[in-house]
Structures are given as structure tokens and as C-alpha cells.
Backbone atoms as SQL, in Angstrom:
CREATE TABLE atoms (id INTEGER PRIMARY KEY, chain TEXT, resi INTEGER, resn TEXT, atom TEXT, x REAL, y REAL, z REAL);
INSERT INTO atoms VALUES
  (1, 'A', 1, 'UNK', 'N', 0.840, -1.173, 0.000),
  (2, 'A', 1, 'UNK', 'CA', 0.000, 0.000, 0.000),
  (3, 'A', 1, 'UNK', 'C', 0.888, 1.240, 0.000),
  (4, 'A', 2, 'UNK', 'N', 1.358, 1.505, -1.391),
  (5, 'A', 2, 'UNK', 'CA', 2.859, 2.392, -1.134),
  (6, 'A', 2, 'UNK', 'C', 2.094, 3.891, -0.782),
  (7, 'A', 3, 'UNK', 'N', 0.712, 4.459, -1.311),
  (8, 'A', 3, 'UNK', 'CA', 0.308, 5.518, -0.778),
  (9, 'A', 3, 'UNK', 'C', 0.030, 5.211, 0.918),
  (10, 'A', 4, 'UNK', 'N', 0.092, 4.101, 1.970),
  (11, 'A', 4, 'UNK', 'CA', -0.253, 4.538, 2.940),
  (12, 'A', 4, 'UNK', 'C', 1.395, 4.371, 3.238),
  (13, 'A', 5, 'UNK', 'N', 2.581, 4.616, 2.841),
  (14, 'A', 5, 'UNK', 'CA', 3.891, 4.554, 3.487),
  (15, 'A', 5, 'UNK', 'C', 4.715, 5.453, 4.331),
  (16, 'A', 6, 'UNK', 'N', 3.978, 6.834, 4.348),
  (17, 'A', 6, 'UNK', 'CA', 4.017, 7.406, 4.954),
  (18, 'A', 6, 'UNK', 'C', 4.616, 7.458, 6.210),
  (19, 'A', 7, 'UNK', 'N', 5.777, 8.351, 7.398),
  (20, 'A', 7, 'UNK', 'CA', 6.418, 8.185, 8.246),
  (21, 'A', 7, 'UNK', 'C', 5.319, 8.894, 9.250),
  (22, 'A', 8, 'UNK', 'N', 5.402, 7.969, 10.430),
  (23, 'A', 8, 'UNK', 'CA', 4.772, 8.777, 11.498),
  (24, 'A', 8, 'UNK', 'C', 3.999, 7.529, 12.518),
  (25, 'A', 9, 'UNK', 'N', 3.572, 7.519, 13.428),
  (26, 'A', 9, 'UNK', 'CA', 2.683, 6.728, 14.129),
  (27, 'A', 9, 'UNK', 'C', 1.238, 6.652, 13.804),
  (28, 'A', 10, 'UNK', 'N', 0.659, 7.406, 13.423),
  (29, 'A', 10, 'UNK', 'CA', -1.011, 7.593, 13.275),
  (30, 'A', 10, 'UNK', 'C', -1.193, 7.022, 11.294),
  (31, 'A', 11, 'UNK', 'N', 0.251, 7.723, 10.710),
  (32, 'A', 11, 'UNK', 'CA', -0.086, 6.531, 9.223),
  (33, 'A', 11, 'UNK', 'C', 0.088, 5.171, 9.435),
  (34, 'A', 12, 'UNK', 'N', 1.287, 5.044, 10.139),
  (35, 'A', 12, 'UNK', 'CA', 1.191, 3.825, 10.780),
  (36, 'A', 12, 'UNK', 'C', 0.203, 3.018, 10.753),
  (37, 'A', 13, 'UNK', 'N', -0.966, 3.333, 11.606),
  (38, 'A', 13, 'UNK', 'CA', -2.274, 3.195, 12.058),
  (39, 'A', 13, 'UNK', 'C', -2.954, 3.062, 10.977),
  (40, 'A', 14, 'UNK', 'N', -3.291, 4.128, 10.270),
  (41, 'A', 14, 'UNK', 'CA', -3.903, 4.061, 9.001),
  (42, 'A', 14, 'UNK', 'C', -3.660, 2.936, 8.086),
  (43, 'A', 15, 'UNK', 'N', -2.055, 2.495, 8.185),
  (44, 'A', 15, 'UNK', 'CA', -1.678, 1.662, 7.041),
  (45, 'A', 15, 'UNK', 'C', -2.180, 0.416, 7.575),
  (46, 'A', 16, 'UNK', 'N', -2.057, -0.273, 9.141),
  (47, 'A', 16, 'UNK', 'CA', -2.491, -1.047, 9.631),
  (48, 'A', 16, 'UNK', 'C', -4.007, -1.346, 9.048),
  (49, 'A', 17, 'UNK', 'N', -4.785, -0.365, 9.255),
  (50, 'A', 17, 'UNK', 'CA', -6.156, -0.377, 9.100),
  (51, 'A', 17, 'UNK', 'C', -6.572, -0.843, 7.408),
  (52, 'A', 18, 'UNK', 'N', -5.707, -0.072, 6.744),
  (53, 'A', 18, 'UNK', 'CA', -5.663, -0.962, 5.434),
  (54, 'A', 18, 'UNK', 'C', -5.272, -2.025, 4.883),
  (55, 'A', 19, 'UNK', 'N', -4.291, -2.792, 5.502),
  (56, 'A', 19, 'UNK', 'CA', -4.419, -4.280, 5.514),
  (57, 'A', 19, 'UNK', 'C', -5.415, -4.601, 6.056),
  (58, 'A', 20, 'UNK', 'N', -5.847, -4.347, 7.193),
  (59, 'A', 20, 'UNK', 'CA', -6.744, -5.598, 7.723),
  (60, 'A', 20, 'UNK', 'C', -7.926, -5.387, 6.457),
  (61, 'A', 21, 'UNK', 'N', -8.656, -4.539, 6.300),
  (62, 'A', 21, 'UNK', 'CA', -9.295, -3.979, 5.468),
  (63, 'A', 21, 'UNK', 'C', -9.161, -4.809, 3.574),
  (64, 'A', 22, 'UNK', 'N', -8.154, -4.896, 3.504),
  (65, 'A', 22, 'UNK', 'CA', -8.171, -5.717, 2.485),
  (66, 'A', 22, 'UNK', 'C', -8.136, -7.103, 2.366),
  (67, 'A', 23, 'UNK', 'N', -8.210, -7.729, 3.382),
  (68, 'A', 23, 'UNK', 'CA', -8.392, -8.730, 3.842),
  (69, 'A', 23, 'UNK', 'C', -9.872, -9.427, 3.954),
  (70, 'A', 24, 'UNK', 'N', -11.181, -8.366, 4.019),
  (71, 'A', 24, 'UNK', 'CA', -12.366, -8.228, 4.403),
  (72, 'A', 24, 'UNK', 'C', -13.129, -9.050, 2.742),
  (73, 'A', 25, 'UNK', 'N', -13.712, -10.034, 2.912),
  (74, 'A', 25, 'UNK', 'CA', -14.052, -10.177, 1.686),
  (75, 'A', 25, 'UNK', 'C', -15.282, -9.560, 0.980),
  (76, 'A', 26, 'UNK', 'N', -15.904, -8.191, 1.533),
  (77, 'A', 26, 'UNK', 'CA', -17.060, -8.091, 1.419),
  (78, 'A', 26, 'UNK', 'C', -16.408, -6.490, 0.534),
  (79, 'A', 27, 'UNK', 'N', -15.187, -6.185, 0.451),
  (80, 'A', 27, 'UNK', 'CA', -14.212, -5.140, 0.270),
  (81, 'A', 27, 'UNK', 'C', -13.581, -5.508, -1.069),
  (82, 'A', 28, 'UNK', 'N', -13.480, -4.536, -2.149),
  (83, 'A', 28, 'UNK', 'CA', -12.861, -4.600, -3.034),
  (84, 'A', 28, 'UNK', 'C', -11.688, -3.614, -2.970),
  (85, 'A', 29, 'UNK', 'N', -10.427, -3.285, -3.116),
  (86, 'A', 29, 'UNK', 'CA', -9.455, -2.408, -2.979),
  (87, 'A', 29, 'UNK', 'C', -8.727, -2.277, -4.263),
  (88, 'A', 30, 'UNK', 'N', -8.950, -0.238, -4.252),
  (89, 'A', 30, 'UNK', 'CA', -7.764, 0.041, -5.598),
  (90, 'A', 30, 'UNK', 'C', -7.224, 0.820, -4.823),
  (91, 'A', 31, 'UNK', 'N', -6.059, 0.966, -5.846),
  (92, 'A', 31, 'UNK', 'CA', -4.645, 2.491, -5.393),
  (93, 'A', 31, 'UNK', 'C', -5.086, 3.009, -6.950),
  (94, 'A', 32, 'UNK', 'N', -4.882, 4.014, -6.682),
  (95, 'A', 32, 'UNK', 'CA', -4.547, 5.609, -7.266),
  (96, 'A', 32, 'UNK', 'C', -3.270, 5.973, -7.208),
  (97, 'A', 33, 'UNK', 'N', -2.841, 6.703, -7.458),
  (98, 'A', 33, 'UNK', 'CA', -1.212, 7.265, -7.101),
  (99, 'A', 33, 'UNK', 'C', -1.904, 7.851, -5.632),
  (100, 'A', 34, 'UNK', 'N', -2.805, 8.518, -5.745),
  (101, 'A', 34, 'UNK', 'CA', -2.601, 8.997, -3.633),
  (102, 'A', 34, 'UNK', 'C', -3.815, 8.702, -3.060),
  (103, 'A', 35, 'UNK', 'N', -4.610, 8.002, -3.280),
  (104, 'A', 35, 'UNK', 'CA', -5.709, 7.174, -2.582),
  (105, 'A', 35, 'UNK', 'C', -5.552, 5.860, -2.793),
  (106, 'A', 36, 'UNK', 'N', -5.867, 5.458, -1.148),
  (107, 'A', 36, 'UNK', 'CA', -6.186, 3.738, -1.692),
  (108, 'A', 36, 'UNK', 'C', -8.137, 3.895, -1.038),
  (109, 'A', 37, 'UNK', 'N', -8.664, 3.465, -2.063),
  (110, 'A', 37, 'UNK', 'CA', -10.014, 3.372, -2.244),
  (111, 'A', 37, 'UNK', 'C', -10.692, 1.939, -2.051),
  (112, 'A', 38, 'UNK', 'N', -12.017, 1.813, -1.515),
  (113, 'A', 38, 'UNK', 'CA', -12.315, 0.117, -0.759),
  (114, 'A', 38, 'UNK', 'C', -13.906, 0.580, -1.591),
  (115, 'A', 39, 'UNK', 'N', -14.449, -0.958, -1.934),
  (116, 'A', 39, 'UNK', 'CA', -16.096, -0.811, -3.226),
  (117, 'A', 39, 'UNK', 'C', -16.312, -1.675, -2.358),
  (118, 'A', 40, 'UNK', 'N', -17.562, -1.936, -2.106),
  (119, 'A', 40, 'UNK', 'CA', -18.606, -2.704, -1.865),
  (120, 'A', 40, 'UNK', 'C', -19.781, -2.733, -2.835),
  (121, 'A', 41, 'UNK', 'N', -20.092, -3.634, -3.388),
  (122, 'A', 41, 'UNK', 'CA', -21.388, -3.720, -3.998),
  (123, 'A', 41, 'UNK', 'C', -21.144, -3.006, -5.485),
  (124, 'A', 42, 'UNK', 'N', -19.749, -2.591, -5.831),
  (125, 'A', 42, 'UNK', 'CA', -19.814, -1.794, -6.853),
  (126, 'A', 42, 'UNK', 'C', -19.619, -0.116, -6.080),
  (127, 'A', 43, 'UNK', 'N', -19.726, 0.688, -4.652),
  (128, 'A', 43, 'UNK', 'CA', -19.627, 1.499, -4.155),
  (129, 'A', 43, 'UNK', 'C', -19.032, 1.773, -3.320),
  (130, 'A', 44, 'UNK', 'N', -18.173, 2.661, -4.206),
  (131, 'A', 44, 'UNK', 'CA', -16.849, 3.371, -3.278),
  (132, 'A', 44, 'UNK', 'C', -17.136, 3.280, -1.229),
  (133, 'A', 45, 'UNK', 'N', -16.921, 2.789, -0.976),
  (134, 'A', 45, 'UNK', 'CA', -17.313, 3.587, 0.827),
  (135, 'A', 45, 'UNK', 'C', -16.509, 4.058, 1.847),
  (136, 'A', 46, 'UNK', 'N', -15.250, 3.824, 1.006),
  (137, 'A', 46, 'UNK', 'CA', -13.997, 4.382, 1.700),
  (138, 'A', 46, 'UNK', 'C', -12.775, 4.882, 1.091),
  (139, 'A', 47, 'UNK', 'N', -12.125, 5.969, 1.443),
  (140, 'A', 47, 'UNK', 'CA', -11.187, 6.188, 0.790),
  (141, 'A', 47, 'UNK', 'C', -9.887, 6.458, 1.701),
  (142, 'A', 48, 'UNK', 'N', -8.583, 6.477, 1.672),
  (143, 'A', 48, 'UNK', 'CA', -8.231, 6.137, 2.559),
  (144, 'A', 48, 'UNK', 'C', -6.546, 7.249, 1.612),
  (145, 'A', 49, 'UNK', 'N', -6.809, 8.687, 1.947),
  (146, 'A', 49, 'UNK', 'CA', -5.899, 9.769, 1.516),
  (147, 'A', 49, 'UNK', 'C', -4.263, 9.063, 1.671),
  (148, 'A', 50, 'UNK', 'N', -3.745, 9.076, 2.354),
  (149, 'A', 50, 'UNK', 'CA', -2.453, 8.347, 3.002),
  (150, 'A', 50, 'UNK', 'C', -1.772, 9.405, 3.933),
  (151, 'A', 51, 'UNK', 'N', -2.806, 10.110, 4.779),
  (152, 'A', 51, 'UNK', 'CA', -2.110, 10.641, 6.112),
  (153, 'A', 51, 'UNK', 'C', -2.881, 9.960, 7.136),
  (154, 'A', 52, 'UNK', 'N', -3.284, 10.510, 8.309),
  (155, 'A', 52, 'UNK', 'CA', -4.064, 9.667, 9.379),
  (156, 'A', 52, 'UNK', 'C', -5.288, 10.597, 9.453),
  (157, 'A', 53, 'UNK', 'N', -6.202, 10.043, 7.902),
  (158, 'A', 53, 'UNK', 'CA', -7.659, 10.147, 8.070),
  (159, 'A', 53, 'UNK', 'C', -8.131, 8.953, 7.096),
  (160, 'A', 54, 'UNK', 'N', -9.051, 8.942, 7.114),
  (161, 'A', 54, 'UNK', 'CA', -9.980, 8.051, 6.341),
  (162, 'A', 54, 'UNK', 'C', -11.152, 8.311, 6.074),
  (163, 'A', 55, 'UNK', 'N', -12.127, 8.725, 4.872),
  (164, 'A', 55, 'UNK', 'CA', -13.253, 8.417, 4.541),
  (165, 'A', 55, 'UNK', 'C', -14.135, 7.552, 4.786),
  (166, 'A', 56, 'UNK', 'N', -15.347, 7.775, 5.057),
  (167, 'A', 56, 'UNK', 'CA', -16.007, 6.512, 5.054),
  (168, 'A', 56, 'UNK', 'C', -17.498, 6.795, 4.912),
  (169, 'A', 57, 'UNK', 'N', -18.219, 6.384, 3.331),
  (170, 'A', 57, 'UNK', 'CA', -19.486, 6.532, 3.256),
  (171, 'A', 57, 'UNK', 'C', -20.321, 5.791, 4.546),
  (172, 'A', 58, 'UNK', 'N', -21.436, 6.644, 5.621),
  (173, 'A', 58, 'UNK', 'CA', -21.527, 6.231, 6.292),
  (174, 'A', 58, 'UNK', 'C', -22.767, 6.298, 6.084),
  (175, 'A', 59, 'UNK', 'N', -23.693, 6.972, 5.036),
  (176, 'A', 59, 'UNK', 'CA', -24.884, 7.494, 4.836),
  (177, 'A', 59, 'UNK', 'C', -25.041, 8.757, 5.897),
  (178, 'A', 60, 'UNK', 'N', -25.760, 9.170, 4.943),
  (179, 'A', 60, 'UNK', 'CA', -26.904, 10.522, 5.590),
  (180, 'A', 60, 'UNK', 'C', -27.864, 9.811, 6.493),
  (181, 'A', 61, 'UNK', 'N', -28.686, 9.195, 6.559),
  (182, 'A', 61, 'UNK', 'CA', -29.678, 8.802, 7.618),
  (183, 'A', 61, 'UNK', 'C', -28.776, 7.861, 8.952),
  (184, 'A', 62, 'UNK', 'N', -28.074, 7.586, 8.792),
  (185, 'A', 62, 'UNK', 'CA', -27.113, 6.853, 9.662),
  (186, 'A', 62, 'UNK', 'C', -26.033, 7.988, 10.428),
  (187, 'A', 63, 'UNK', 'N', -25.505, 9.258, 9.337),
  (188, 'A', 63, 'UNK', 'CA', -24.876, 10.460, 10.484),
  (189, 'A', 63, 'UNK', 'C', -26.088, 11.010, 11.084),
  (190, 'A', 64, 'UNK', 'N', -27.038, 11.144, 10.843),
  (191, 'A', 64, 'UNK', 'CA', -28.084, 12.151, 11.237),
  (192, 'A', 64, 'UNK', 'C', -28.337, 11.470, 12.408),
  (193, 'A', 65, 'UNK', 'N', -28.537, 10.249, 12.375),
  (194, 'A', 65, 'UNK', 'CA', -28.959, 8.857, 13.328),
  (195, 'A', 65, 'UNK', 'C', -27.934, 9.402, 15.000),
  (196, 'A', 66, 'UNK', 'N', -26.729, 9.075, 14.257),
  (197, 'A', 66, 'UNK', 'CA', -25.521, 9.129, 14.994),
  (198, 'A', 66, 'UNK', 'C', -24.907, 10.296, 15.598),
  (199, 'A', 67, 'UNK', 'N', -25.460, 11.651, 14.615),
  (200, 'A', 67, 'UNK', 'CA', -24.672, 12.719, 15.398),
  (201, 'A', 67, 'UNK', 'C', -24.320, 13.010, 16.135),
  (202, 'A', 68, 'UNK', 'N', -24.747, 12.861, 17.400),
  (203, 'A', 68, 'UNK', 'CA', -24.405, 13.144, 19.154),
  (204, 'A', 68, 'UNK', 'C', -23.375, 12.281, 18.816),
  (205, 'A', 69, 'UNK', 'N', -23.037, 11.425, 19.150),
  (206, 'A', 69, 'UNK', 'CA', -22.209, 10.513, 19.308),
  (207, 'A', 69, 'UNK', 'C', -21.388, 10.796, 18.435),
  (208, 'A', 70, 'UNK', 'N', -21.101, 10.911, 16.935),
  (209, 'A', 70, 'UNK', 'CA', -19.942, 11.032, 16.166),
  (210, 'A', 70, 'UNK', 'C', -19.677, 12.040, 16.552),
  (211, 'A', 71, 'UNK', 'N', -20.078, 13.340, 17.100),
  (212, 'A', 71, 'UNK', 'CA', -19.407, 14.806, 16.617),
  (213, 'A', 71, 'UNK', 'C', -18.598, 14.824, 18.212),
  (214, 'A', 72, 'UNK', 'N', -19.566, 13.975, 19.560),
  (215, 'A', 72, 'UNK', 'CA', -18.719, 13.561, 21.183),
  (216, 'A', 72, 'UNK', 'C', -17.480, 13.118, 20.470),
  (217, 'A', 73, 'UNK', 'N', -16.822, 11.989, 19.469),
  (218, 'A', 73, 'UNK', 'CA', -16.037, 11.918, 19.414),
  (219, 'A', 73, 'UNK', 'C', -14.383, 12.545, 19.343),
  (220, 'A', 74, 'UNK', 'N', -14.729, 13.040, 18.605),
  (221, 'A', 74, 'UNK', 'CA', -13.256, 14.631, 17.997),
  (222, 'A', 74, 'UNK', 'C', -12.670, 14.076, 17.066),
  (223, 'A', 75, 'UNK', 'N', -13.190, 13.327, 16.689),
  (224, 'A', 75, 'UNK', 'CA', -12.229, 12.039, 15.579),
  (225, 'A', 75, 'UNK', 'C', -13.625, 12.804, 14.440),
  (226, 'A', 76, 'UNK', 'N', -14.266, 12.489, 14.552),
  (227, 'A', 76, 'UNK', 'CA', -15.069, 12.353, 12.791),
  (228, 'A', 76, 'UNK', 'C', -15.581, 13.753, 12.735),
  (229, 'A', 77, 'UNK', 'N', -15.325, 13.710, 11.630),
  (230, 'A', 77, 'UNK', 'CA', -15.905, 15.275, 10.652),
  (231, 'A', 77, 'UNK', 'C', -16.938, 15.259, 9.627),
  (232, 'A', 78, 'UNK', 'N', -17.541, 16.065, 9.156),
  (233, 'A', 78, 'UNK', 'CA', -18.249, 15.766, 7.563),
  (234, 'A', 78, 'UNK', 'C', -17.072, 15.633, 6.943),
  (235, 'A', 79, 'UNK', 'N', -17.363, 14.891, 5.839),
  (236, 'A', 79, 'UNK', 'CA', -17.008, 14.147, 4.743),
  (237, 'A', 79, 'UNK', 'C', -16.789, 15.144, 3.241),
  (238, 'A', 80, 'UNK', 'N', -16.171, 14.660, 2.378),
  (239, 'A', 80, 'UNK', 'CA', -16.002, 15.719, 1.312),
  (240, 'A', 80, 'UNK', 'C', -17.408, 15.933, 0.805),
  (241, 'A', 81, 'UNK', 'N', -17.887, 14.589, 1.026),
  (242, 'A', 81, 'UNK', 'CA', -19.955, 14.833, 0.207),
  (243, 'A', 81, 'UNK', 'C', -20.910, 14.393, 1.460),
  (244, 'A', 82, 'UNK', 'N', -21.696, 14.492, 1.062),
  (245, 'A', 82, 'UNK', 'CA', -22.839, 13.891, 1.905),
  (246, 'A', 82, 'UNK', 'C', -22.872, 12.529, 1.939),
  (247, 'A', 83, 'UNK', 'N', -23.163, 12.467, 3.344),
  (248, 'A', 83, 'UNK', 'CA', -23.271, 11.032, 3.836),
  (249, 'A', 83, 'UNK', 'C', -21.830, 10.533, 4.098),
  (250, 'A', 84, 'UNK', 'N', -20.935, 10.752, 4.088),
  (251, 'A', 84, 'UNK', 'CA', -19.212, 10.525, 3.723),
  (252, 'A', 84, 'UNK', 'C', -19.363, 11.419, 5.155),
  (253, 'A', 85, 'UNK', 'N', -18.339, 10.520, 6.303),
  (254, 'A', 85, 'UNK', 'CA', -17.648, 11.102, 7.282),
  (255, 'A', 85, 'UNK', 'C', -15.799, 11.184, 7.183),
  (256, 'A', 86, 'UNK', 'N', -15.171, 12.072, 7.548),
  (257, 'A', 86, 'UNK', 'CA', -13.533, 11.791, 7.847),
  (258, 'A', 86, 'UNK', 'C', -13.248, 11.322, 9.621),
  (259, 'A', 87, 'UNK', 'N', -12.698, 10.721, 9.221),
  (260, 'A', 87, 'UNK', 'CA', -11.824, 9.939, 11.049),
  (261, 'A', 87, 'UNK', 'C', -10.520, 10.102, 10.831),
  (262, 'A', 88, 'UNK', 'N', -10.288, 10.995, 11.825),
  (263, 'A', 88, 'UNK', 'CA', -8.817, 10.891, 11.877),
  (264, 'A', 88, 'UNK', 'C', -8.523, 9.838, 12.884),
  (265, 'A', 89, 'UNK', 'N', -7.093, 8.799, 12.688),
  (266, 'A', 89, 'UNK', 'CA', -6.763, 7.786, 12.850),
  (267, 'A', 89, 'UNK', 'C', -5.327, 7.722, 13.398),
  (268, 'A', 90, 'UNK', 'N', -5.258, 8.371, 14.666),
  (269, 'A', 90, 'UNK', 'CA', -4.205, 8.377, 15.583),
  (270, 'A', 90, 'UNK', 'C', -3.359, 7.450, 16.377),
  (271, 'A', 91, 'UNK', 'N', -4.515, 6.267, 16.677),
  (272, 'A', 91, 'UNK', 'CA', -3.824, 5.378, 17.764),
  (273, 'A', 91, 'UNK', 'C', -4.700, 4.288, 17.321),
  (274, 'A', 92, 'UNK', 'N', -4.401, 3.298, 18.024),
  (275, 'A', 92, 'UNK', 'CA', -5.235, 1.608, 17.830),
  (276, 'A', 92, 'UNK', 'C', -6.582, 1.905, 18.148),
  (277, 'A', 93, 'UNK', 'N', -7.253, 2.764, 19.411),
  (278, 'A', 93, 'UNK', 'CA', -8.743, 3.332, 19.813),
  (279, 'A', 93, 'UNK', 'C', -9.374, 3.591, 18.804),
  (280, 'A', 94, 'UNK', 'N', -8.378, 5.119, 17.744),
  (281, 'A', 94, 'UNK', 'CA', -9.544, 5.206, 17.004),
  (282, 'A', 94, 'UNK', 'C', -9.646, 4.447, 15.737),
  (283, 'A', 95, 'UNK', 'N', -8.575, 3.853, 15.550),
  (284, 'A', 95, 'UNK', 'CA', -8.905, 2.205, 14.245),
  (285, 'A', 95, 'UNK', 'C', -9.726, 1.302, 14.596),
  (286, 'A', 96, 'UNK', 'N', -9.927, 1.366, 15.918),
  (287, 'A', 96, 'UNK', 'CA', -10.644, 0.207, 16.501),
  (288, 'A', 96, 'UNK', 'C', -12.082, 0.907, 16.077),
  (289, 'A', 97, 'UNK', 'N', -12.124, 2.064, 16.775),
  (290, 'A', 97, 'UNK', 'CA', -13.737, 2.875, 15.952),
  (291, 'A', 97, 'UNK', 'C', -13.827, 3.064, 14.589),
  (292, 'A', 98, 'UNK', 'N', -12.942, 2.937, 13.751),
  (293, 'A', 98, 'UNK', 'CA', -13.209, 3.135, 12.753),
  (294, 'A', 98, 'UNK', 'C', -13.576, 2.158, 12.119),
  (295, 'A', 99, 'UNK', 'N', -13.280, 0.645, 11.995),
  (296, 'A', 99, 'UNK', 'CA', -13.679, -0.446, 11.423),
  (297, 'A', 99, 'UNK', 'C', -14.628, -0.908, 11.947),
  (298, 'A', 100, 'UNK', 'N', -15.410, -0.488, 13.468),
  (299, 'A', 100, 'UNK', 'CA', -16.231, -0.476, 13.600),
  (300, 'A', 100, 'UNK', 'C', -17.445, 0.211, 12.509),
  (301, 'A', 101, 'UNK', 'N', -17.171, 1.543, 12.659),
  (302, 'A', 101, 'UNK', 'CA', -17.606, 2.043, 11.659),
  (303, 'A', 101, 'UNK', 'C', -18.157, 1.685, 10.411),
  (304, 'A', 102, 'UNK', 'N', -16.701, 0.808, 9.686),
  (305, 'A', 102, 'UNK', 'CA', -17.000, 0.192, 8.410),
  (306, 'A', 102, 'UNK', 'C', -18.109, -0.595, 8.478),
  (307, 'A', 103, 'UNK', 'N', -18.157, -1.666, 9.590),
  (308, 'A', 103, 'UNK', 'CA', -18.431, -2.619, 9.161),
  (309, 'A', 103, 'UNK', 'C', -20.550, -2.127, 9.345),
  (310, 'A', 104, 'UNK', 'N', -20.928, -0.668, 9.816),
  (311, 'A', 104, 'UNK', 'CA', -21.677, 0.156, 9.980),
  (312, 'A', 104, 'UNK', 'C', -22.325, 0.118, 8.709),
  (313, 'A', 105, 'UNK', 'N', -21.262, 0.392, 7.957),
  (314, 'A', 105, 'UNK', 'CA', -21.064, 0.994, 6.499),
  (315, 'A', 105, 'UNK', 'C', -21.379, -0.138, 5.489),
  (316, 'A', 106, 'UNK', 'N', -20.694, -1.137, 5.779),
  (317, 'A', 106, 'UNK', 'CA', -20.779, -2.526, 4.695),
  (318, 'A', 106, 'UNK', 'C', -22.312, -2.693, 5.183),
  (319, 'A', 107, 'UNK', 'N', -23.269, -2.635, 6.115),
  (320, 'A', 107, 'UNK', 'CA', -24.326, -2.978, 5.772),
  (321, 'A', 107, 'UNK', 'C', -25.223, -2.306, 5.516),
  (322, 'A', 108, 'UNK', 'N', -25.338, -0.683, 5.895),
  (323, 'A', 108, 'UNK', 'CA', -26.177, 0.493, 5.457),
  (324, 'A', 108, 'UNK', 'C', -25.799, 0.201, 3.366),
  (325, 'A', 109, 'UNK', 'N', -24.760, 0.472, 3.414),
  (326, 'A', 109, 'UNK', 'CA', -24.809, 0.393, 1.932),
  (327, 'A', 109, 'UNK', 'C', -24.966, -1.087, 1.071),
  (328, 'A', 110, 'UNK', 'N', -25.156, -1.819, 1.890),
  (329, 'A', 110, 'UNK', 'CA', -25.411, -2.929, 1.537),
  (330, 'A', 110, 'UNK', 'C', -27.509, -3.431, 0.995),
  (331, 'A', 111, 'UNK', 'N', -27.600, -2.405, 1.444),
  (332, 'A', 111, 'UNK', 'CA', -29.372, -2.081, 1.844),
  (333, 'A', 111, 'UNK', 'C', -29.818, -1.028, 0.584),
  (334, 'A', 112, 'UNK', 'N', -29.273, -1.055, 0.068),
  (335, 'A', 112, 'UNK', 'CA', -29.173, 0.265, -1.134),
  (336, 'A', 112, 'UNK', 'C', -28.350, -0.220, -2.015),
  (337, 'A', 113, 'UNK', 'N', -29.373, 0.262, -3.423),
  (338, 'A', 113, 'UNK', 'CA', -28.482, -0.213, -4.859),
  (339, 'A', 113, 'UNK', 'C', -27.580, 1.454, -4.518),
  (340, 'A', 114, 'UNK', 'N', -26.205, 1.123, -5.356),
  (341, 'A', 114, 'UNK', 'CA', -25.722, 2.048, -5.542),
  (342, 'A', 114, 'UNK', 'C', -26.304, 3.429, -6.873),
  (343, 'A', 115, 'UNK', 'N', -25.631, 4.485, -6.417),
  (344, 'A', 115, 'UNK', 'CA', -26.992, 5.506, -7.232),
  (345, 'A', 115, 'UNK', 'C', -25.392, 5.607, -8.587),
  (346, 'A', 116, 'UNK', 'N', -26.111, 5.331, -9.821),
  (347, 'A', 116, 'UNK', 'CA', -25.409, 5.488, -11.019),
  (348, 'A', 116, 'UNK', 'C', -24.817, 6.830, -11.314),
  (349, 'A', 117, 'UNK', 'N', -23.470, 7.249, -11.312),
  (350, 'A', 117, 'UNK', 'CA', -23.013, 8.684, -11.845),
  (351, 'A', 117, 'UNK', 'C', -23.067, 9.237, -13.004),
  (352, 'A', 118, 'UNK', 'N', -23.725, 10.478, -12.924),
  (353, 'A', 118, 'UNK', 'CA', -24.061, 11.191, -14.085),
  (354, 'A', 118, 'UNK', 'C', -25.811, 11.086, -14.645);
């Protein structure tokens, strides 16, 4: 995962989180030159920059669901689009929330055809 190679403890983390992550068989994984990106179902739901954050389509009715709780965190932010949260990914705690997260994610979007672009 040469975009998560990055020096530091929290890419570290990140890079960790992307192995296990590709490992997931419900997960499809590409690289980009500076994203490594994860499909489900045909839909993007994660993207994974290569510093210590991560994307993660989480849906709109599921942040709205969750807000108290994601925004208590200090880790998750809005997302570049809707429904898309960022986690920053510092230590093993918040990888541990974050694949939690995913696996949030693998079934909200699992419940939904993906919406066709363009």
C-alpha cells in the first residue's frame, strides 16, 4: 500500500487499518497514485488519503442517526460529500472505531443499490 507509506505513528495506524481492510471479503481495494479506495457492492465507501484520516461513506440517515455521538467523538468530521464522514486515525482506539464504523457501512450500503453517476 505504497500511498499509505508514509512516516509517522497515526499513518502507521492508518496503514495497519488498510491491511486488515483488504483482507475483508465483502471489500474490493484500488490504489490511485494517492488514494487507496475500498467498493462494496460496486460502491466506493472508503477512501483512505495516506495521512491519518480516512473516509467513510456512512450514509446521511445513519450520520443524522448518529450525530451526538460522532461529533462527542473529535475524531469524525463531515465528509467531502454527503453522507461521507472523515476519522482521523491516531492510535489503535480510534482504528478500533473506525472499522467499527466500516463494518456500519458494509451494511447500510449494503441495503441500497448504488446511485449510477451522471
Amino acid at each position: 500500500m505504497a500511498v499509505l507509506s508514509r512516516t509517522g505513528r497515526s499513518a502507521a495506524c492508518v496503514a495497519d487499518v488498510a491491511v486488515q481492510l483488504a483482507r475483508w471479503p465483502d471489500l474490493v481495494v484500488s490504489h490511485t497514485r494517492n488514494v487507496v479506495r475500498f467498493r462494496t457492492m460496486g460502491r466506493e465507501i472508503i477512501r483512505m488519503p495516506g495521512d491519518h484520516t480516512a473516509e467513510l461513506l456512512l450514509t446521511t440517515p445513519v450520520i443524522d442517526r448518529w450525530a451526538r455521538v460522532l461529533a462527542g467523538s473529535h475524531r469524525v468530521t463531515q465528509g467531502h460529500a454527503a453522507g461521507w464522514v472523515r476519522v482521523e486515525i491516531e492510535d489503535q482506539t480510534d482504528a478500533d472505531m473506525f472499522l467499527s464504523l466500516v463494518s456500519v457501512a458494509l451494511k447500510v450500503n449494503g441495503e441500497t443499490p448504488p446511485v449510477s453517476p451522471g
